[in-house]
C-alpha positions as CSV (number, residue, x, y, z in Angstrom):
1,X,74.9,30.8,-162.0
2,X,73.3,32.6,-164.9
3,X,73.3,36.2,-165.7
4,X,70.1,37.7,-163.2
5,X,67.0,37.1,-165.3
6,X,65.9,39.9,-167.4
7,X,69.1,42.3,-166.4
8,X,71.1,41.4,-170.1
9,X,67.4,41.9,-172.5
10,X,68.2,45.9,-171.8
11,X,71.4,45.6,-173.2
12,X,70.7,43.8,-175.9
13,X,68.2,46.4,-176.9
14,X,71.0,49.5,-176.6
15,X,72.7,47.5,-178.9
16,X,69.8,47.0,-181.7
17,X,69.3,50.9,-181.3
18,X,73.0,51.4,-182.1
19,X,72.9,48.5,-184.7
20,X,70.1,50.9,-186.9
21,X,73.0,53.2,-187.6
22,X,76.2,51.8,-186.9
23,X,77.0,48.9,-189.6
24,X,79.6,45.9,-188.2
25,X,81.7,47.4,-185.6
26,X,81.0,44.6,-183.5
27,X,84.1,44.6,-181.2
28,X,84.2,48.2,-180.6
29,X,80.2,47.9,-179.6
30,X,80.8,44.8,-177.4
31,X,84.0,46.8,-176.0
32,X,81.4,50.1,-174.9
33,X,79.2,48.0,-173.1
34,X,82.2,46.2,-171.4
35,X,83.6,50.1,-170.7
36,X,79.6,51.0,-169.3
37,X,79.4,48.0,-167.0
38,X,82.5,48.0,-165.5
39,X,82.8,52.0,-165.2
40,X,85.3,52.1,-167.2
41,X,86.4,54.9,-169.8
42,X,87.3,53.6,-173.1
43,X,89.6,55.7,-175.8
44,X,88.9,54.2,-179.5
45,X,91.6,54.9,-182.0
46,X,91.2,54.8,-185.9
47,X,92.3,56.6,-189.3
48,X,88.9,59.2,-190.4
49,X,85.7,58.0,-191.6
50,X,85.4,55.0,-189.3
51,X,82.0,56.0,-187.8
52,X,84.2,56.1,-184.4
53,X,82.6,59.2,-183.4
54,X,79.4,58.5,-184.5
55,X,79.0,54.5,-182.5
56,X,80.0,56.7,-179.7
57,X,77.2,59.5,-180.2
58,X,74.5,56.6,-181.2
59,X,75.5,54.5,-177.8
60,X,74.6,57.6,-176.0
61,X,71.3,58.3,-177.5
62,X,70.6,54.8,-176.1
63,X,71.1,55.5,-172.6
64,X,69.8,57.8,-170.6
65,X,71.8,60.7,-168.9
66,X,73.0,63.6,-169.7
67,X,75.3,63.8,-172.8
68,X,77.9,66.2,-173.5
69,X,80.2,66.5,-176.4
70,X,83.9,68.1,-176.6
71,X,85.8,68.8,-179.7
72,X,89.0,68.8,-178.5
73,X,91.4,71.9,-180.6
74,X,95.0,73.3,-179.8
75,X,93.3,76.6,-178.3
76,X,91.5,74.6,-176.1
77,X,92.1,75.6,-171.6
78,X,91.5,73.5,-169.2
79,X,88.5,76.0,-168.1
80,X,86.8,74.6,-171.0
81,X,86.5,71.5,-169.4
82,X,86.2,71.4,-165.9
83,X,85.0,75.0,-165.4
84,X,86.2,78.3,-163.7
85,X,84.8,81.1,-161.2
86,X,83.3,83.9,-162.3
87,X,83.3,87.5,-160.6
88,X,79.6,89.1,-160.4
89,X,80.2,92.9,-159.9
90,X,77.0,93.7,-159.1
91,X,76.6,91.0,-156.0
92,X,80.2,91.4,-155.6
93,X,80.9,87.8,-154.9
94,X,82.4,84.8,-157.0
95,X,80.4,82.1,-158.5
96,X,81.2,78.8,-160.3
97,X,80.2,78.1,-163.7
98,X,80.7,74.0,-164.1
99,X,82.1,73.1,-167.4
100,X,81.0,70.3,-169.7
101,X,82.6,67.2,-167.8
102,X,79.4,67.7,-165.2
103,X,77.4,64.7,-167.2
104,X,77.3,60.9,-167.5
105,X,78.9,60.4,-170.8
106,X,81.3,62.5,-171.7
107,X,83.0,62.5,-175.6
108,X,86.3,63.4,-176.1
109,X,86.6,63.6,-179.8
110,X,90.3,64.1,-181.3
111,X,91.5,63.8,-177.6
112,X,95.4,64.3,-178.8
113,X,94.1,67.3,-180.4
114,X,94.5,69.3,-177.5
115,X,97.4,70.6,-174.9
116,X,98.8,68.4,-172.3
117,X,97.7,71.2,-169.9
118,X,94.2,70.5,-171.4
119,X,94.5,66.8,-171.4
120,X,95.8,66.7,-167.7
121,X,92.2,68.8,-166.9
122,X,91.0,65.2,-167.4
123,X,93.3,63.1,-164.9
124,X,91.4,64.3,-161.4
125,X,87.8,63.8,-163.3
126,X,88.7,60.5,-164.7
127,X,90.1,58.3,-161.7
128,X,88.8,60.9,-158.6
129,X,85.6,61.7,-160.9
130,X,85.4,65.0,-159.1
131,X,86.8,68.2,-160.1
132,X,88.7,71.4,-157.9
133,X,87.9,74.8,-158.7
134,X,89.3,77.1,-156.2
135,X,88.9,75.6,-153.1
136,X,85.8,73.8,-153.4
137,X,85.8,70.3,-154.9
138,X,82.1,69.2,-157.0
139,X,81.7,65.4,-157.6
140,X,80.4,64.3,-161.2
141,X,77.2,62.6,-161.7
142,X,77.1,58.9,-161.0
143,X,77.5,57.0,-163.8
144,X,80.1,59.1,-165.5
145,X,82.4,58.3,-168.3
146,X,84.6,59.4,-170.9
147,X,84.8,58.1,-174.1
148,X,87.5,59.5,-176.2
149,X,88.5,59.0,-180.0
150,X,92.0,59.8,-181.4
151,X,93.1,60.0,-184.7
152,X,96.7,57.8,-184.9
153,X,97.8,58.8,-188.9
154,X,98.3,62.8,-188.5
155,X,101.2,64.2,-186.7
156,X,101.2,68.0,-187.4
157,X,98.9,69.8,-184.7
158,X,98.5,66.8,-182.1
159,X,99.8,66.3,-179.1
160,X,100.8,62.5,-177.8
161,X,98.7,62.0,-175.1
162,X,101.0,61.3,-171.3
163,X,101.1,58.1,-170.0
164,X,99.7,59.0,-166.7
165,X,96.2,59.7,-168.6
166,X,96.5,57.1,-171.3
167,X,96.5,54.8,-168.2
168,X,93.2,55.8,-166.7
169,X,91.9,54.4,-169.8
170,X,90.4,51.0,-169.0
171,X,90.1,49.9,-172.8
172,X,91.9,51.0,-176.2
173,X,90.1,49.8,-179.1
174,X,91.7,49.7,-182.4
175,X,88.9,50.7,-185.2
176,X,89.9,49.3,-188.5
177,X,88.0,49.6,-192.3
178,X,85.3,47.3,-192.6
179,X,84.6,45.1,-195.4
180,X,83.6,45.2,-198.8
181,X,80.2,44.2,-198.1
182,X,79.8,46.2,-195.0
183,X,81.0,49.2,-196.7
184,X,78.4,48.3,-199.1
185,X,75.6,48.7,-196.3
186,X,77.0,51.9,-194.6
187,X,77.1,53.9,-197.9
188,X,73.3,52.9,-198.9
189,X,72.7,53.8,-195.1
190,X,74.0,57.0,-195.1
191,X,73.2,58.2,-198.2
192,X,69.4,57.4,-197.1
193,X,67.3,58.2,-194.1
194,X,68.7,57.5,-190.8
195,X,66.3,55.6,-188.6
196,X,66.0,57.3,-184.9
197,X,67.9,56.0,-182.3
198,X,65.3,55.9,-179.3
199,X,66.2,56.0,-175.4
200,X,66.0,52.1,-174.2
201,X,67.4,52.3,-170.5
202,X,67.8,55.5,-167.8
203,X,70.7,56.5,-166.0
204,X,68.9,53.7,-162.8
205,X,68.8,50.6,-165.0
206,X,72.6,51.4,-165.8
207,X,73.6,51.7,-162.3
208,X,71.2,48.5,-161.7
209,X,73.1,46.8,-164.8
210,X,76.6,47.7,-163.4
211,X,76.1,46.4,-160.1
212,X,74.8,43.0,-161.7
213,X,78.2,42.9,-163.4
214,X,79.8,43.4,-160.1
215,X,78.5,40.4,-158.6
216,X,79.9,37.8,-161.3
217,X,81.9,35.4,-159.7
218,X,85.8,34.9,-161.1
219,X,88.0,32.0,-159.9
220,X,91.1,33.1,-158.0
221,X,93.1,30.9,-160.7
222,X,91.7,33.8,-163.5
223,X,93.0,36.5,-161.1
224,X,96.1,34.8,-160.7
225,X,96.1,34.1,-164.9
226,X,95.8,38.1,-165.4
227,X,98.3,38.7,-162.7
228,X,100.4,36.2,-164.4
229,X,100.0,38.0,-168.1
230,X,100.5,41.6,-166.7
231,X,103.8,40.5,-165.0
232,X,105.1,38.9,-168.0
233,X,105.0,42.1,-169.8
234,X,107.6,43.3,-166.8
235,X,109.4,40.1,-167.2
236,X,109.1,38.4,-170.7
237,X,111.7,36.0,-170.1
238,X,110.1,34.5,-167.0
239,X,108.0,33.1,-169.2
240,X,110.3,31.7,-171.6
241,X,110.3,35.9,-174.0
242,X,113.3,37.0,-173.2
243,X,114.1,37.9,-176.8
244,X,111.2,40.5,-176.1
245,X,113.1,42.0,-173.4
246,X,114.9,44.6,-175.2
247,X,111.6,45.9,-177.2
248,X,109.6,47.0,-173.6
249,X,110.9,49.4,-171.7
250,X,108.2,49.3,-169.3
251,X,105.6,47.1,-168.8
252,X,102.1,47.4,-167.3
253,X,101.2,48.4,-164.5
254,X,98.8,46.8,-161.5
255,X,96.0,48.4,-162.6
256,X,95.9,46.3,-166.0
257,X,94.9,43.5,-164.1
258,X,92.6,45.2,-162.1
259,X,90.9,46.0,-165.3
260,X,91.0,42.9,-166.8
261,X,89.1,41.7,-164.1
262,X,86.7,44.0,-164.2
263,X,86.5,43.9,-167.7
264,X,86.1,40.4,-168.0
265,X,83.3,40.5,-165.0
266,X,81.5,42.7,-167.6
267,X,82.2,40.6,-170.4
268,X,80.8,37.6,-168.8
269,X,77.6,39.4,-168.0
270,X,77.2,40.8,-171.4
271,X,77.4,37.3,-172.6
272,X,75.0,36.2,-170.5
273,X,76.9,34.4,-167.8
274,X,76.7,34.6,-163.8
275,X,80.8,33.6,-163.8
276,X,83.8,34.1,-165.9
277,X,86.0,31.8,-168.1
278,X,89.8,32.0,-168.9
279,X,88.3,33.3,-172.8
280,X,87.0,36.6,-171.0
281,X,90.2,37.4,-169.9
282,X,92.0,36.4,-172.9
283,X,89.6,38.5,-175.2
284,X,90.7,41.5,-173.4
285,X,94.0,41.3,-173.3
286,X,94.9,43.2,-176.1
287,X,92.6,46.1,-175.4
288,X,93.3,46.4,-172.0
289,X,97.1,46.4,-171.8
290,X,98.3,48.0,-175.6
291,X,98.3,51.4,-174.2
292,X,99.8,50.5,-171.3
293,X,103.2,49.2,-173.1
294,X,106.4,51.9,-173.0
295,X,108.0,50.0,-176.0
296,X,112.1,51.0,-177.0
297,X,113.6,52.7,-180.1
298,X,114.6,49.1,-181.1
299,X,110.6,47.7,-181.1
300,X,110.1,50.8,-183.2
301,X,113.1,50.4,-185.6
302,X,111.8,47.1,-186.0
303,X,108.5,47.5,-186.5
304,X,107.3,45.8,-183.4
305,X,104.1,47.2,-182.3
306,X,102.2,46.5,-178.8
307,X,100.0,43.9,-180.2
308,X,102.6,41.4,-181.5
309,X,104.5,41.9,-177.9
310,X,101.3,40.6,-176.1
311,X,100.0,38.2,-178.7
312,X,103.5,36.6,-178.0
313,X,103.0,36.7,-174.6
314,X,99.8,35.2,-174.9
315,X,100.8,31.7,-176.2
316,X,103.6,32.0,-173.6
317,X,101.0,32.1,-170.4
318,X,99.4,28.9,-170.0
319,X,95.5,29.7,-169.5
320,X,93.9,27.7,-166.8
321,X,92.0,24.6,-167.7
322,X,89.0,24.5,-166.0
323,X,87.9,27.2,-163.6
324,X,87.9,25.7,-159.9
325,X,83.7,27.0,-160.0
326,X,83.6,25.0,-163.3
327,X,85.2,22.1,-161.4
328,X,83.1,22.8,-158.6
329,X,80.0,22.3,-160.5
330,X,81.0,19.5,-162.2
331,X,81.4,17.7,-158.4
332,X,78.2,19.1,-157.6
333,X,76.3,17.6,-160.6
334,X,78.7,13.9,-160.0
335,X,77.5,13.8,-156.6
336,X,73.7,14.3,-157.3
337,X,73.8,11.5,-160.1
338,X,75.2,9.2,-157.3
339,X,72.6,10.1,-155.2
340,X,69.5,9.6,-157.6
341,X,71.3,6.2,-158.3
């Protein structure tokens, strides 16, 4: 079964619009769309000057919706984001004043920037995606997601984010310098004229779009493969890592392999496939589960990061062979040679 006919040429398109300003960046563009399909919010991570703010900006000038922008600061309140009530003297009655998370794509730039007062504002919006003021609860537009950068080399003025919100995260995505030859490009790019980025799908064909993804098919031996990956970061030595035990403190938690599944749905569709393979999952790994590892003093004493816990834990999990619809098919197609015979 093949992505629906027609459904992946609009996302192909975002990305060309992107593509006219945004030079390589190929995982980070591939890991949006995944993060728009699967209604997912996504929190990319990179040193200045990585265009991280920027691909996120361009994306949005690709789909339609409503678009709003948040510099995060230290004297940032929570008011600034969700909203507040405001007291009219001369009707003598309250009203409320929605704040800037009331749109489909919302930026978070320098997230860790602000307060963890500030940064908790976001927890109702980003799982409940509808905000309380007062007494009366206002849902966000449907789709809605954040999309949040970070900056991971200054220390002085930021503010680590809590693990309850870094969870709600579907995707981190690590943004690192491009090469010599891409650098190349994006200097003579942007010390030109920009081409405009022009408005390819509406807020419909993305909710059209999403619920194509939903409909991929995954084999239950995929799901039990991401079940089987997320528990080994509980458990390394059940799978042969206990030398790893000592470095994690806490592993992930159920709702990494929710999104992996999810997330590899997505992927599949955006790489034009009605199913998923055992390579969906596995390419999302990484992203999906490196912010949700509590690692020990010891990890950081020895310079273990995230990555090299679950790239070891990787080769540890056996991926399944074939997928039983793969297997299924192959039947399928046996069995109608026979006949024809």
């Amino acid at each position: 079964m093949e992505a629906a006919d027609g459904l992946e040429k609009p996302l192909e398109q975002v990305l060309y619009e992107v593509k006219k300003v945004i030079v390589g960046q190929d995982h980070l563009l591939e890991r949006l769309v995944v993060a728009l399909l699967a209604r997912g919010h996504i929190l990319v991570e990179g040193v200045p000057g990585l265009a991280k703010t920027m691909a996120i900006k361009t994306l949005a000038g690709a789909v339609g919706g409503a678009f709003h922008r948040i510099q995060f600061t230290p004297d940032l309140v929570p008011a600034d984001l969700v909203g507040t009530r405001i007291y009219n003297q001369r009707l003598g009655e309250f009203s409320t004043s929605l704040g800037p998370v009331f749109t489909n794509l919302l930026l978070a730039d320098e997230i860790n920037r602000a307060p963890a007062k500030v940064q908790s504002a976001l927890l109702e919006v980003m799982q409940e995606r509808q905000v309380t003021i007062g007494r009366e609860t206002h849902v966000v537009p449907d789709p809605f997601l954040v999309l949040a950068t970070q900056n991971p080399i200054e220390s002085e003025g930021t503010y680590p984010l809590p693990e309850a919100q870094v969870d709600r995260f579907m995707l981190k995505v690590l943004v690192d310098y491009p090469n010599p030859t891409e650098e190349f490009v994006i200097v003579e790019r942007m010390t030109g004229r920009l081409e405009k980025v022009s408005k390819v799908i509406e807020t419909d064909q993305l909710v059209e779009l999403q619920q194509a993804a939903d409909d991929v098919y995954v084999d239950p031996a995929l799901i039990e493969y991401a079940v089987r990956l997320v528990g080994a970061t509980r458990n390394p030595g059940a799978v042969g890592q206990g030398e790893l035990a000592p470095y994690v403190l806490y592993g992930a938690s159920p709702r990494a392999a929710i999104n992996l599944i999810l997330g590899a749905k997505a992927l599949a569709f955006v790489r034009g496939r009605g199913y998923c393979l055992p390579q969906d999952v596995y390419d999302l790994v990484l992203d999906v589960m490196r912010h949700r590892l509590v690692l020990s003093y010891e990890a950081l004493v020895d310079g273990l990061t995230a990555d090299d816990v679950l790239n070891r834990l990787l080769i540890a999990v056996a991926r399944p062979e074939v997928p039983l619809r793969d297997r299924t098919k192959r039947l399928d197609d046996a069995t109608s040679d026979v006949l024809r015979t």
